[in-house]
C-alpha positions as CSV (number, residue, x, y, z in Angstrom):
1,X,54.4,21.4,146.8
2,X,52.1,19.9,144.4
3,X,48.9,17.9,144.5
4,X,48.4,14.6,143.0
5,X,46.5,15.9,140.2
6,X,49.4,18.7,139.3
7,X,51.6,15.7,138.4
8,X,52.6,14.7,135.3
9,X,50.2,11.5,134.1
10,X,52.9,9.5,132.8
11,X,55.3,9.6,135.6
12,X,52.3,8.5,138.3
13,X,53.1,4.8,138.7
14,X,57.2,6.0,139.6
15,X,55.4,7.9,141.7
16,X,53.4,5.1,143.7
17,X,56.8,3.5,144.2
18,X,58.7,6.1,145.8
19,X,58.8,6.1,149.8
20,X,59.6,9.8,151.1
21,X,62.6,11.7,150.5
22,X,63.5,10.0,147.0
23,X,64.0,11.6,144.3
24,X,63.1,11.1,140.6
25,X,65.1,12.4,137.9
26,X,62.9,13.6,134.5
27,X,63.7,14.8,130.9
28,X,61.8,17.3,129.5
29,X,61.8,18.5,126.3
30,X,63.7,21.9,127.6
31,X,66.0,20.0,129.7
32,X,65.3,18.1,133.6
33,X,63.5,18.0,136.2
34,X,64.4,16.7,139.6
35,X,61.4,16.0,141.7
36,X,62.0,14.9,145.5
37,X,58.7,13.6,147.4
38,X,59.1,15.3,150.4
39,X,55.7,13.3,152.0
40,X,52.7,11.5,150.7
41,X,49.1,11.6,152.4
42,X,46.4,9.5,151.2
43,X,43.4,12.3,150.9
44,X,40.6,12.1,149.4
45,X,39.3,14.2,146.9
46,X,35.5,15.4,146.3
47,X,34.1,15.6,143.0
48,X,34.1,19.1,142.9
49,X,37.6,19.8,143.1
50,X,38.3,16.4,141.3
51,X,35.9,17.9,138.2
52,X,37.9,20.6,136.5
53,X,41.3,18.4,136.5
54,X,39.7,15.5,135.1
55,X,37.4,17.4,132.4
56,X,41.2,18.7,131.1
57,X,42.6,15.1,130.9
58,X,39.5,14.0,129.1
59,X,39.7,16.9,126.8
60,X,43.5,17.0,126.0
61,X,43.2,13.5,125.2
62,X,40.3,13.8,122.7
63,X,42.4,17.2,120.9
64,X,45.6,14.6,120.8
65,X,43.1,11.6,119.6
66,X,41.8,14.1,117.0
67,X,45.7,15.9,115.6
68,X,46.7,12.1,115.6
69,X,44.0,11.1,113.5
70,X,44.1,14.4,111.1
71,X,47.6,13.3,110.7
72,X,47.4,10.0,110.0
73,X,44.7,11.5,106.7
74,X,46.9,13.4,105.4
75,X,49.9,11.4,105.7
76,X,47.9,8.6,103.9
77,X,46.6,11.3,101.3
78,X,50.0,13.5,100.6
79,X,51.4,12.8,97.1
80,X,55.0,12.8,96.9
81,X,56.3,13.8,93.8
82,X,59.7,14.0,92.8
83,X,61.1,16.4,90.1
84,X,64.6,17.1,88.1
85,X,67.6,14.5,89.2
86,X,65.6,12.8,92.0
87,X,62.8,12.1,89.0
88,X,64.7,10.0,87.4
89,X,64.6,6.1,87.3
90,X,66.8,3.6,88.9
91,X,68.1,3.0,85.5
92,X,68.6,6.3,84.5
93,X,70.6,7.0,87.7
94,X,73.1,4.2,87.2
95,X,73.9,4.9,83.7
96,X,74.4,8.2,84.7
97,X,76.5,7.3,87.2
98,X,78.3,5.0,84.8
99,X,78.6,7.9,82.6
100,X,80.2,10.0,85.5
101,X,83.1,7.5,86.2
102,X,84.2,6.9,83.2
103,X,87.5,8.4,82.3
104,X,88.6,9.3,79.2
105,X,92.3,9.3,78.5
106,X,93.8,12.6,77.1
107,X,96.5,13.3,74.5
108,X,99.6,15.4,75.8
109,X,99.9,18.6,73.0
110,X,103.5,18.3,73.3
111,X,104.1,14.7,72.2
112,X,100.8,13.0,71.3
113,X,101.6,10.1,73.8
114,X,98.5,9.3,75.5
115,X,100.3,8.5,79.1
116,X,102.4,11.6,79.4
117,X,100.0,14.1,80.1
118,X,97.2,14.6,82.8
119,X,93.6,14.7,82.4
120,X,92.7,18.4,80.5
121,X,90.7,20.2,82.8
122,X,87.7,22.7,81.0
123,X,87.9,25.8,81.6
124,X,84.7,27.0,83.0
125,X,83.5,31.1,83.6
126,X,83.1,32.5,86.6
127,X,80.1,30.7,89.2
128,X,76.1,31.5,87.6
129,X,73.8,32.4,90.1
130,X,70.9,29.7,89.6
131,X,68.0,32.5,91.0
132,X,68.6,35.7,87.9
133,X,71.2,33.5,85.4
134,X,73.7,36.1,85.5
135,X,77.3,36.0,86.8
136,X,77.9,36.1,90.2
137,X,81.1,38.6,89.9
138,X,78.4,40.7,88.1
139,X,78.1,44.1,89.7
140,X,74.7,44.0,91.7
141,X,72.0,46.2,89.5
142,X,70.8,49.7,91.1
143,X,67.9,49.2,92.0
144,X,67.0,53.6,92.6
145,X,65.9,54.4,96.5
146,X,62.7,56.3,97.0
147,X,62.4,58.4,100.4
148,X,59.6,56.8,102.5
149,X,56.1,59.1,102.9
150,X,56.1,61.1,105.9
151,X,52.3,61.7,107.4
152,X,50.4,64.5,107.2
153,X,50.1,67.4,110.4
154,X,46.3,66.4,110.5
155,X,47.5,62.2,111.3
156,X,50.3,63.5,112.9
157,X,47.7,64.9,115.5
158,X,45.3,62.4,115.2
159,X,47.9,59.9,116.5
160,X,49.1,62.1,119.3
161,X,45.6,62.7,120.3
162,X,45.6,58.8,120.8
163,X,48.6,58.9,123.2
164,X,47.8,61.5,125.7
């Protein structure tokens, strides 16, 4: 049971057009909401107890007004800037691309014929890790473990003292 001003704002004019016992079927941003209007009263409301739901409204709206608006600044005032392969140019892009599908044709070792033999493939060592430049089948370095300090009797106490 809920009163008029416990109900969502932008669901209100479904509201007016429901007769009792319909219900109304809501997404949320966790999931649904079924919501079944049991009865309606018209009652009205003093300013008292109309005050304190109405001062929230007109507050929320001013912290949304004011989030939007700090967005909107720094969405016109971010500087995107891009580095290494997305730096480059549209025309550095497509002749690097060019470049890429290109294939050479490779000479078989065994008979010199162009045709008879596929493409060589290189060789290549084992996968570099791109955060320390060493191999990755490189055994980890030791890295030596130190025991943690254990407190004094006095903090010891101290802290029991605390607890009790």
């Amino acid at each position: 049971m809920r009163a008029a001003e416990q109900l969502p704002l932008a669901l209100l004019p479904a509201f007016v057009k429901m007769q009792d016992g319909q219900s109304l079927f809501n997404r949320t941003p966790t999931g649904a909401q079924v919501i079944v209007l049991v009865g309606a009263r018209p009652q009205a409301v003093d300013e008292d107890r109309a005050r304190q739901p109405i001062e929230n409204f007109l507050m929320l709206e001013r912290r949304r007004k004011v989030v939007d608006d700090d967005l909107k600044a720094l969405r016109a005032a971010a500087k995107i800037e891009y580095v290494g392969d997305y730096a480059k140019t549209a025309q550095e892009k497509a002749a690097a691309d060019k470049a890429a599908l290109e294939v050479k044709p490779s000479v078989s070792v065994l008979t010199g014929d162009p045709s008879a033999s596929a493409p060589l493939v290189e060789s290549r060592p084992s996968a570099v890790s791109p955060l320390i430049g060493t191999p990755a089948s490189a055994p980890e370095p030791t890295v030596p473990i130190t025991p943690a300090s254990a407190p004094s009797g006095k903090t010891l106490d101290q802290g029991l003292k605390g607890l009790k």
